[in-house]
N, C-alpha and C positions, 0 to 999 in steps of 0.2 A: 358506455363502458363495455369492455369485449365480455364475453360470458364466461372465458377462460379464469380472469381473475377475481371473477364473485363466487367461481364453482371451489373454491380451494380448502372451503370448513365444512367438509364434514362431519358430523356427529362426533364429539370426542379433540375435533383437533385445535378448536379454539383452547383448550387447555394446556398443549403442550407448546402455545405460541408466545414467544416469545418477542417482544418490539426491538431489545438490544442485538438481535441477530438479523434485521431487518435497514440499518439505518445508515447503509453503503459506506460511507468515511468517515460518519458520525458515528460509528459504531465504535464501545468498546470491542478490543480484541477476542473473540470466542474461538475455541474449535472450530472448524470451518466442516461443514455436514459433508457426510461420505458420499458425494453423488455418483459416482459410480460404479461405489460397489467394491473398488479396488481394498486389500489390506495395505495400511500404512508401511508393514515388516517390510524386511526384503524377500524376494520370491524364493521359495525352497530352491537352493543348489547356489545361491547368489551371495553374495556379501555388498556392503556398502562401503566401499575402501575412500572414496573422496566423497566430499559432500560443499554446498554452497547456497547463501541464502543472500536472497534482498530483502533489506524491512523498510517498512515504515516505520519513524517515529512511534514513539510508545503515546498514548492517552496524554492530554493537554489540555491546560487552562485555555480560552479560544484567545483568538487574536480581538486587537481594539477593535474592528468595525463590528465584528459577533458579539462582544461585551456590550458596544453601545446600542446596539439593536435589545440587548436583555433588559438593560438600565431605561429603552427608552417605553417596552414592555409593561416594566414596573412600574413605571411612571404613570402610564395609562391609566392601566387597573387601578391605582390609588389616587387619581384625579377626581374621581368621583365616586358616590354611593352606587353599587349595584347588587342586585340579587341575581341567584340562582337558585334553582332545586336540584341541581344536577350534583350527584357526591362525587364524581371521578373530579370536578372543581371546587368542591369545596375552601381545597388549600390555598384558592386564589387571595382570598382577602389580604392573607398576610405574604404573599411571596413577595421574597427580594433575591437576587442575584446571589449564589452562595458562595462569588469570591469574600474572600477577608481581606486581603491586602491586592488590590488590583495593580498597584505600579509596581509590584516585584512578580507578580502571577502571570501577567497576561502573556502569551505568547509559549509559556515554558510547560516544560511536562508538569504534569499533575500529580499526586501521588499514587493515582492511578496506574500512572503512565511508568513510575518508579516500580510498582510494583509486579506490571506485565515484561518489565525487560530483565528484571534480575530472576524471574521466573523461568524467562526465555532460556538465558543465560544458561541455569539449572537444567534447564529439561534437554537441550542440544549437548553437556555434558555427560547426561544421564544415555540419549540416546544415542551416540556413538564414542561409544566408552574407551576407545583404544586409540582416540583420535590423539586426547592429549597426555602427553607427559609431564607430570610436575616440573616446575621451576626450569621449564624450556620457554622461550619468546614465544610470543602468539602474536600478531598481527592484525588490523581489522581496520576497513575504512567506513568514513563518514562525509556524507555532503555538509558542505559549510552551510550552505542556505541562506542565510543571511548575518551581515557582520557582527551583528548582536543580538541575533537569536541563536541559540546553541542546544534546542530540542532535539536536533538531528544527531550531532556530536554528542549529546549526554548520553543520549539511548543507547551508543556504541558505546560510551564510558562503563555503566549501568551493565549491559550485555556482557560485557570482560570482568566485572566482579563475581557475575553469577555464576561465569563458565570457567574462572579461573581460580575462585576461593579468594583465601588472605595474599596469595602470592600477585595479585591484578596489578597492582601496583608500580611492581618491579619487572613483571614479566611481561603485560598487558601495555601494546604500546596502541592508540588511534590516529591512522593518517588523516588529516583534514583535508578535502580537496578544496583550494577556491575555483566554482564553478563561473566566478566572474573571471578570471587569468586569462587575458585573449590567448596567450598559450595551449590551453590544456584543449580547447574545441572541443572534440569529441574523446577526451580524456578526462575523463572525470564522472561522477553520479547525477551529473544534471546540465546533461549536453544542451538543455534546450534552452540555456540561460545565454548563451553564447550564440544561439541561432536567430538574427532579423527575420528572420518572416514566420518565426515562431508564433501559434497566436491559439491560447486555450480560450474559448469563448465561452467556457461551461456548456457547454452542446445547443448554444445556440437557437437557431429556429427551430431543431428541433424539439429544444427541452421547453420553450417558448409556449408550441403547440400543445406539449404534455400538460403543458400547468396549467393552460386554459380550460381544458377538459377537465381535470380531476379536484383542482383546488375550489375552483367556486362551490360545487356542491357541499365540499368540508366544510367552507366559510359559513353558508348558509345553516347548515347546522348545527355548527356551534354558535354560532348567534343566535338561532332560536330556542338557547338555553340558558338566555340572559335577559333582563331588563335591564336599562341603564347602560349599557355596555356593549358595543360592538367592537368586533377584528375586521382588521384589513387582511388581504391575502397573506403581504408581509409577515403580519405576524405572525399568521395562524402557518405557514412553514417552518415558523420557528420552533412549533409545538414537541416534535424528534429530533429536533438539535439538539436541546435544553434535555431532552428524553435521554440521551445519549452521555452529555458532556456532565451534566449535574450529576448520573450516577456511577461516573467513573472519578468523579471531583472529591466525594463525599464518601463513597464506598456503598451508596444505600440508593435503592431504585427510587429513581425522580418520581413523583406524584407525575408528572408533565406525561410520563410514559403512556399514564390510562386515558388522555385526551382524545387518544384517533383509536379507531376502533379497527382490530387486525386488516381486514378488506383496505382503510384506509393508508395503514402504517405500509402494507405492499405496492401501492399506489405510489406511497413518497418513496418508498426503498425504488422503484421504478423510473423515477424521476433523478436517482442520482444514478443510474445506471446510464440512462440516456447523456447527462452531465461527461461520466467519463468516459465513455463510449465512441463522443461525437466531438468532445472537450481534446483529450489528447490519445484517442483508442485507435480503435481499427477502421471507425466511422470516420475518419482523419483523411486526409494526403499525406501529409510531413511527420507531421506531428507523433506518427505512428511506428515510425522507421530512426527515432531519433536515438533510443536505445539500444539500437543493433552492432553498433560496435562496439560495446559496452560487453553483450552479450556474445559477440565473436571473442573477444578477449576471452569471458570467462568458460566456453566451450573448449580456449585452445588447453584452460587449465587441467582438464581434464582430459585431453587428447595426450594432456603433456605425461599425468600423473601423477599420484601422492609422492611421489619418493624426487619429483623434478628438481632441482636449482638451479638459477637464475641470477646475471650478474648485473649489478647496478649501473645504470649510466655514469661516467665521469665519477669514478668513486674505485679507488684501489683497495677497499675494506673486502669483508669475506663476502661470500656470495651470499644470497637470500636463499633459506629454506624455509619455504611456508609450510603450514600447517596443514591437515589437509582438509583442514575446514577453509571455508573461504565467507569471509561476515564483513556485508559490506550493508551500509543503511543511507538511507536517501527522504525524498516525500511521495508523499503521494500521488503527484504529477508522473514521476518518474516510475512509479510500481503502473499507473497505468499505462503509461506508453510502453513499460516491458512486457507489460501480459501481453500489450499487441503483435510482441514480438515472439512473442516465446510458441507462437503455434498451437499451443491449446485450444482457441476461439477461432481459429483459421473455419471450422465448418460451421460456426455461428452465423447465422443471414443478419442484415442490418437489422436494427430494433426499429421498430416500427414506432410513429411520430402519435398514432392514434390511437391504440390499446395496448396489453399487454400481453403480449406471445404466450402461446403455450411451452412448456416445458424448454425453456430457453435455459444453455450453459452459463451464460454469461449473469453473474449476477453479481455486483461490486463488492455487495457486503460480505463476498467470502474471502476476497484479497485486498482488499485497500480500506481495510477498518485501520483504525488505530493501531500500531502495531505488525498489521497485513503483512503477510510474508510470504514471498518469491521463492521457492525449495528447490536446489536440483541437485541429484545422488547420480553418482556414478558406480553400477552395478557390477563389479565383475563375476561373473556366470561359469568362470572355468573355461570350458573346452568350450563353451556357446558363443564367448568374446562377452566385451562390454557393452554397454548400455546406457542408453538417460531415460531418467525421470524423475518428472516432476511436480513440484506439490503445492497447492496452496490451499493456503494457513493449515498446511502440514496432514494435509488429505492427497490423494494420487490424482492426476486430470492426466489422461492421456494425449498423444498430438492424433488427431485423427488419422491424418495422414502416414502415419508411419508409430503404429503398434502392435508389431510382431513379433517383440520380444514378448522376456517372462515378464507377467505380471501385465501385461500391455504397455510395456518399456520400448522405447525405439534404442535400435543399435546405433552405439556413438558416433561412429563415422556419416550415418545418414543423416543421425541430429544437424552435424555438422557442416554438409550437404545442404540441407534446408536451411539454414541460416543464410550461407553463403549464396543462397540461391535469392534469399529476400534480400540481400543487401546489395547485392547486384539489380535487381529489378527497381531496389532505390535509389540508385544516379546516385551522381558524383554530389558529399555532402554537403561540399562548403558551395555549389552551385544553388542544389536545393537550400539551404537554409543564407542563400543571400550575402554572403562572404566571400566567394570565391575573389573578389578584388579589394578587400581590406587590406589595407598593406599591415594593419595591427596585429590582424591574424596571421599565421606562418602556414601556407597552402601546402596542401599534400601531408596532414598531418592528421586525417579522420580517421585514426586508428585510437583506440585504448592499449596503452602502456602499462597504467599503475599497478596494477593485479601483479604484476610479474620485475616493479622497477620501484624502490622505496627510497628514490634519491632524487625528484621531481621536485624541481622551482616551487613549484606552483601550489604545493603539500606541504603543511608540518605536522609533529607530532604532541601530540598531548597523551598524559597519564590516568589509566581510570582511578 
């Protein structure tokens, strides 16, 4: 193990360590730590005139295969008599899986998850206060995800009651994308369901190599704190899922949380860093470039400006005047192929297969926890011109590259620059993701529309 990540407690700091801030997509949603230093405000002389977020879904019951891994857990444990003297395990005897009704729970938000998006909702109304006017439309999309899961869609439901009051209803409309529509391609919150040679491997060999190194020695010692009883690796990664999911299910810190000991919990936060990193990151070829038009779209919305409109395709009605917020929510796959896009981690070096880097940017659990959220403000500065930046889970990350605006803001038009700089360096889409002779798909259509067009086949609308 590197020495970098055993040197991390000093005196005092095991106290302020927290495991739910540590557990990359298994995290509930937290504050996201100030790393550098930046104020979340805007820079003296600045205003925040547009603004635009990507979330992840809110906190969630897990899916069936996570369920039966917990079922098959408890099952273990209660197979037979064992002992321990260990108190952080005590509560093993009696654990059982804390759903209550699993055929209506699994896959769906959790009350957790209820509780972080109408929060959300609230606090994006609270923080730019001038954005909305009562009982004016408000607009917001969401990925379908899949046909009968609707965690994606509810969190946008959820988001539009907090940020709109009793009036959500009436005023609060959410476009659905299906990201299945050979139509939409690279039109939609999850281009990459439309791309053949798509391929998230969860980081692969390299997360492969991590787990080799780090988990046996966990296994070994928590097994030598049992008679009658041993874990497979399997399980014993399960120890900060369950840490995670159980005290955002319940409302109350999972016992499971005290199993790994901090040293450890950074070890496994490490391991799902390398997951997304290598899975759909910047550690990628494809996979990493697959949100850029997505992202070109919503830079043009702010080239365009709060006050823009926009007329619908094939549609004689009034023109679209959007808000000038922009609330679009997706999964997790997609928040991390956008951070690869977005320039923030551009000066991050690959993560290393062997130990854990010193003082590395990149760390999952501060943008694709539960809830994670993609921030970008469009600053006007006055006589300085405009600006991007941007936030995640609603802390400042500068672009390395280009912060020399206020605050370490890049000026809009370079943002925009850089974008179009990476999407160019990304070839032709539908070549890259293995489409380019589908006669299903419709070529020369790798662009994103919807931000700016509320009359697409391939979307409808649902009410929060």
């Amino acid at each position: 193990m590197h020495a970098t990540a055993l040197a991390l407690f000093a005196a005092g700091a095991l106290a302020q360590f927290d495991p739910l801030h540590h557990l990359g997509g298994n995290s509930p949603y937290f504050l996201g730590p100030n790393v550098f230093g930046i104020s979340p405000d805007a820079p003296e002389g600045c205003t925040v005139d547009q603004a635009g977020f990507t979330s992840r879904h809110g906190s969630r019951y897990p899916d069936p295969s996570a369920y039966y891994s917990w079922t098959n857990l408890s099952a273990k444990t209660h197979a037979q008599s064992f002992t321990t003297n260990a108190s952080e395990f005590a509560f093993l005897q009696s654990w059982q899986p804390v759903l209550r009704n699993p055929a209506a729970e699994l896959s769906a938000l959790s009350p957790g998850g209820w509780k972080e998006l109408y929060e959300m909702g609230v606090f994006y109304r609270w923080l730019y206060p001038s954005f909305y006017t009562e009982n004016t439309p408000f607009n917001l999309w969401a990925n379908r995800y899949q046909e009968t899961v609707f965690r994606v869609v509810d969190s946008a439901r959820l988001f539009a009651r907090g940020y709109l009051g009793p009036p959500a209803e009436v005023e609060g409309s959410v476009y659905v994308l299906n990201n299945t529509d050979p139509r939409s391609i690279a039109n939609s919150l999850a281009p990459s369901d439309l791309c053949a040679n798509y391929n998230d491997d969860s980081g692969g060999i390299n997360a492969t190599t991590w787990a080799n190194i780090y988990v046996p020695p966990i296994v070994d010692r928590i097994n030598g704190l049992f008679h009658s009883l041993q874990f497979n690796s399997n399980d014993v990664t399960q120890f900060p899922v369950l840490c995670g999911f159980e005290t955002q299910i319940t409302g109350r810190r999972s016992p499971w949380c005290d199993t790994f000991t901090p040293n450890e919990i950074l070890q496994y936060e490490y391991s799902q860093d390398i997951r997304y990193w290598y899975g759909t990151g910047l550690g990628t070829q494809l996979e990493k470039n697959l949100m850029l038009p997505f992202l070109t779209a919503l830079v043009q919305r702010f080239i365009d400006g709060p006050t823009a409109t926009y007329n619908n395709t094939n549609s004689t009605g009034p023109p679209f005047h959007p808000n000038p917020l922009i609330a679009t929510f997706t999964n997790d796959g997609q928040i991390s192929q956008l951070s690869a896009a977005i320039g923030v981690f551009d000066a991050q070096p690959q993560l290393p297969a062997t130990y854990i880097p010193a003082n590395r940017t990149y760390k999952s659990s501060n943008f694709v926890p539960m809830r994670g959220t993609i921030g970008f403000e469009r600053l006007n500065c006055g006589y300085k011109g405009l600006f991007m930046r941007i936030k995640l889970d609603d802390q400042v990350y500068p672009v390395p590259a280009c912060q020399q605006g206020p605050g370490r803001s890049c000026p809009l038009q370079e943002y925009a620059a850089m974008v179009a700089g990476k999407s160019a360096k990304a070839g032709d889409y539908e070549v890259e993701c293995g489409i380019a002779n589908a006669s299903v798909v419709p070529v020369g259509k790798d662009y994103t529309t919807f931000l700016t067009d509320l009359n697409l086949p391939w979307e409808y609308v649902v009410k929060p």
